[in-house]
N, C-alpha and C positions, 0 to 999 in steps of 0.2 A: 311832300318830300322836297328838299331845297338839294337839288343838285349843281355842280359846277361845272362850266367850261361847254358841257355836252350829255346826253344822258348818259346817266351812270358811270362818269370820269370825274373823279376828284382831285385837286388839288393840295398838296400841303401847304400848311403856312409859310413864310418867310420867317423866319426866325436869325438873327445876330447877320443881319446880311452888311452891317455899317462894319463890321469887324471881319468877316467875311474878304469884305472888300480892299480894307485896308494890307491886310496881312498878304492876300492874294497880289495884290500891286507888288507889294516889297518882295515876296520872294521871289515871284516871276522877272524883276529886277535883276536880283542876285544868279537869280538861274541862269536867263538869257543872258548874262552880263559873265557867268562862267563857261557857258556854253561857247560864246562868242570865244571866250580866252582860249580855251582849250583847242578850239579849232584852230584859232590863230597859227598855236603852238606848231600843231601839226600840218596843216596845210601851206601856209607862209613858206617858202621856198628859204633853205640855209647852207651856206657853205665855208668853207674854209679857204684862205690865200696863206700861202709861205710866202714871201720877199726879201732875200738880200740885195741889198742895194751898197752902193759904196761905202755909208755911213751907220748900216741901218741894219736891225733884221725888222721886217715888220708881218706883223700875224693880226690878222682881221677873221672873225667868226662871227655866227651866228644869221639871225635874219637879217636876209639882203636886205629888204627896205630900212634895216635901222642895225648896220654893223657896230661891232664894237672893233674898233681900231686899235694895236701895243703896238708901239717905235721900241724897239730897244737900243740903245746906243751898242755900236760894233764894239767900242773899249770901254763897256761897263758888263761886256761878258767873259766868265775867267775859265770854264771850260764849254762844251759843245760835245756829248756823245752819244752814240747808238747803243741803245737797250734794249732789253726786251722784259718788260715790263710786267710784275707779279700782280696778282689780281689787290684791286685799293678800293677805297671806299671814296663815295663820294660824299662832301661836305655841305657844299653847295653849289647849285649848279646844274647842268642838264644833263639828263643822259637815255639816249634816243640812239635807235638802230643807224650805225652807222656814224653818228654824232655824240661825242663827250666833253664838252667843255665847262672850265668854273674852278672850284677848289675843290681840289681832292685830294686824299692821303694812301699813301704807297708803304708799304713796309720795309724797305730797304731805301728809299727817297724824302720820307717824311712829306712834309704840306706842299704840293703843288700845285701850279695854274694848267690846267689842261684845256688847248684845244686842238683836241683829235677826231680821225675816224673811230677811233674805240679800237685799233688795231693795239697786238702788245709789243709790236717791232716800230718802238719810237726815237724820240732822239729829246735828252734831256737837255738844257741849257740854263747854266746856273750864272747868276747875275750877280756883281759886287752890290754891298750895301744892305745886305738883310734880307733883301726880296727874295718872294718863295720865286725856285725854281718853275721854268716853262717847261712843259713836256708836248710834244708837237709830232705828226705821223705824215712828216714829208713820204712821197711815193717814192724818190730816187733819194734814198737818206745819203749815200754817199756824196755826190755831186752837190747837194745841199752844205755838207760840213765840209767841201772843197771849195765851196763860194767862201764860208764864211773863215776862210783861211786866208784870202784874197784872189783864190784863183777866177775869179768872174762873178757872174751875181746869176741869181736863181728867182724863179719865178712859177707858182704852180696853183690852182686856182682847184678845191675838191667840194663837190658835192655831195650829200650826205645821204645819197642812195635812195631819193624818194621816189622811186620805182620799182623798188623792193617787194615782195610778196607780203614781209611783216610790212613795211610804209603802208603798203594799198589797204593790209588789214586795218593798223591805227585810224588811216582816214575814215574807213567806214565803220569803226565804233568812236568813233567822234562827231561823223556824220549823224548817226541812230541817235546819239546821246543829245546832239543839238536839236534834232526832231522832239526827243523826247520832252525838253522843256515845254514844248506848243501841249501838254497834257496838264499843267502847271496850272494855265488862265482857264483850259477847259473845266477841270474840276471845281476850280474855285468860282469861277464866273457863270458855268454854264450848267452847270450839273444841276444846280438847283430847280433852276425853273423848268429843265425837261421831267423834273421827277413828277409823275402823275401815278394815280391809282384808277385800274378799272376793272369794275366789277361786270363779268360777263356769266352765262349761264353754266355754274358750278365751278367756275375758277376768278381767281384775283390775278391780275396782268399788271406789272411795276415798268411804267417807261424809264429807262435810265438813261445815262448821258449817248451809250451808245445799245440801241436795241433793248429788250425787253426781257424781263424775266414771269414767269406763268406757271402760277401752285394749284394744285387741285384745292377746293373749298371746300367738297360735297362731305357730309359729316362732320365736321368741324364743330368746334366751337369759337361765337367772337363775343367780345365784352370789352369795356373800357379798362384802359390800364394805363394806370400811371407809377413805372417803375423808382424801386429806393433805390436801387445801386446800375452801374453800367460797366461796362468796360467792353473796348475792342478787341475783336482775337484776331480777324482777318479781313482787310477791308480799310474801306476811309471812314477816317473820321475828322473831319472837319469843323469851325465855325457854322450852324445853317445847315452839313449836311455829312448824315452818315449813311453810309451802305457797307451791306458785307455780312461777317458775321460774330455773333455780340454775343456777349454773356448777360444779361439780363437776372438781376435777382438769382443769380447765380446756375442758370439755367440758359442753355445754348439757345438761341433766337436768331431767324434772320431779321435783319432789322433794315428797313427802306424810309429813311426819315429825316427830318428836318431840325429835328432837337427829340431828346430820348426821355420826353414827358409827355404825358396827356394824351397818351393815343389808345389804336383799335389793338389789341391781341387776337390773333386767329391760333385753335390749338388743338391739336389731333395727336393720336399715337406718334404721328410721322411728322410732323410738322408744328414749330412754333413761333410764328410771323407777326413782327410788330411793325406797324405800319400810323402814320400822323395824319389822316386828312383833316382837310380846314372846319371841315363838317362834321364832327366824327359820328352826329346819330343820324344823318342822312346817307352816310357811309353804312349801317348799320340798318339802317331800312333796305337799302339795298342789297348787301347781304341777304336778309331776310326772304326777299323777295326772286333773286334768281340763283343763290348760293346753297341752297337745299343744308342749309344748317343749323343749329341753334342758336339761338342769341341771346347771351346774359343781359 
């Protein structure tokens, strides 16, 4: 009997592991590479500055390491007022507990540039020359449209509440989610080679990438099988490597395999287990031998 690895542990083939590989790099890429963004998004610390200055209203938002800075010229503004703002759509642009900045549209304001707390007690400022109006959620709105009259200048600097019960939520499903990609390299890179088969006395033992799974054998039936059709119901399927569970020639199967050709079927009332070892009749001897079952 030609067994692998150890007595009575087999191996599956390597099967498309050049494609395998390929694919698993580029999306673990994209993954960790969205991963990274999305946390950025939310962790990266952002706030909001009002500024009238003598010359100037100036409004800075977004991420502090990389602001976006508006000057607007004091006499290229034709009114400045306090609203309270109907619920608008955003066009594009962010919008985050406590944070709403970018283009958005208002039904009573038409297209405008927002950078607010997401408060609806704002203050509109409409610019000569075409440009969409600013809508902006100074804290002392009066004393703000008192500077920008000339009475003095204003200054106020808002953070956009990331110590918030929602904030601390987003961090930690951004967190989970960045974690989550590290499962990415694991399936494609690792899963295969932890997949083993072993036959112990009256059951099949399937190592997977994480712990094992363990079907009774006794009574059974095993034979070679090489399915016509395949399809996934639940589970991975992969270049190299499927687990889960499959439909098989139209017929529900767990499937622990390396490619869904050439393998062992194991098949009882209760169970219908397709499995690929490298060996499949030394796989089959073994059965035989401590599996208490038949063998086609």
């Amino acid at each position: 009997m030609s067994l692998t690895v150890e007595p009575f542990t087999f191996r599956p083939p390597e099967h498309l592991k050049g494609l395998r590989l390929v694919l698993g790099v580029v999306l673990s890429v994209f993954a960790v590479g969205g991963a990274a963004f999305g946390a950025a998004v939310i962790w990266l610390p952002r706030s909001l500055n009002y500024e009238v200055t003598q010359d100037h209203v100036v409004i800075t938002s977004g991420l502090e390491i990389r602001p976006t800075r508006r000057e607007i010229p004091l006499g290229s503004i034709t009114s400045a007022t306090a609203i309270r703002l109907k619920p608008g759509k955003r066009v594009n642009g962010t919008s985050l507990p406590g944070y709403c900045a970018g283009h958005y549209r208002f039904p009573d304001l038409g297209d405008c540039t927002l950078a607010t707390t997401c408060s609806p007690d704002a203050v509109v400022i409409h610019i000569s020359g075409g440009d969409r109006p600013f809508v902006i959620t100074p804290g002392q709105r009066e004393v703000f449209l008192e500077a920008l009259s000339g009475a003095g200048q204003y200054r106020e600097t808002v953070r956009s509440g990331e110590d918030s019960s929602v904030w601390l939520g987003l961090k930690a499903v951004t967190a989970l989610g960045a974690a989550a990609t590290l499962f990415i390299p694991l399936i494609f890179f690792l899963s295969p080679s932890r997949l083993r088969y072993r036959v112990t006395p009256g059951h099949v033992e399937v190592d997977l990438t994480f712990g094992a799974k363990r079907f009774s054998v006794s009574n059974c039936i095993a034979r070679l099988y090489n399915p016509e059709t395949s399809s996934k119901v639940i589970g991975s399927s992969l270049p190299g490597y499927h687990s889960g569970r499959f439909s098989l020639d139209g017929m529900a199967t767990r499937v622990y395999a390396t490619r869904l050709t050439e393998g062992v079927l194991i098949e009882s009332p209760d169970l219908r287990l397709f499995l690929n070892p490298e060996d499949p009749h030394a796989f089959l001897e073994a059965l035989r031998a401590l599996g208490n079952m038949e063998i086609e």
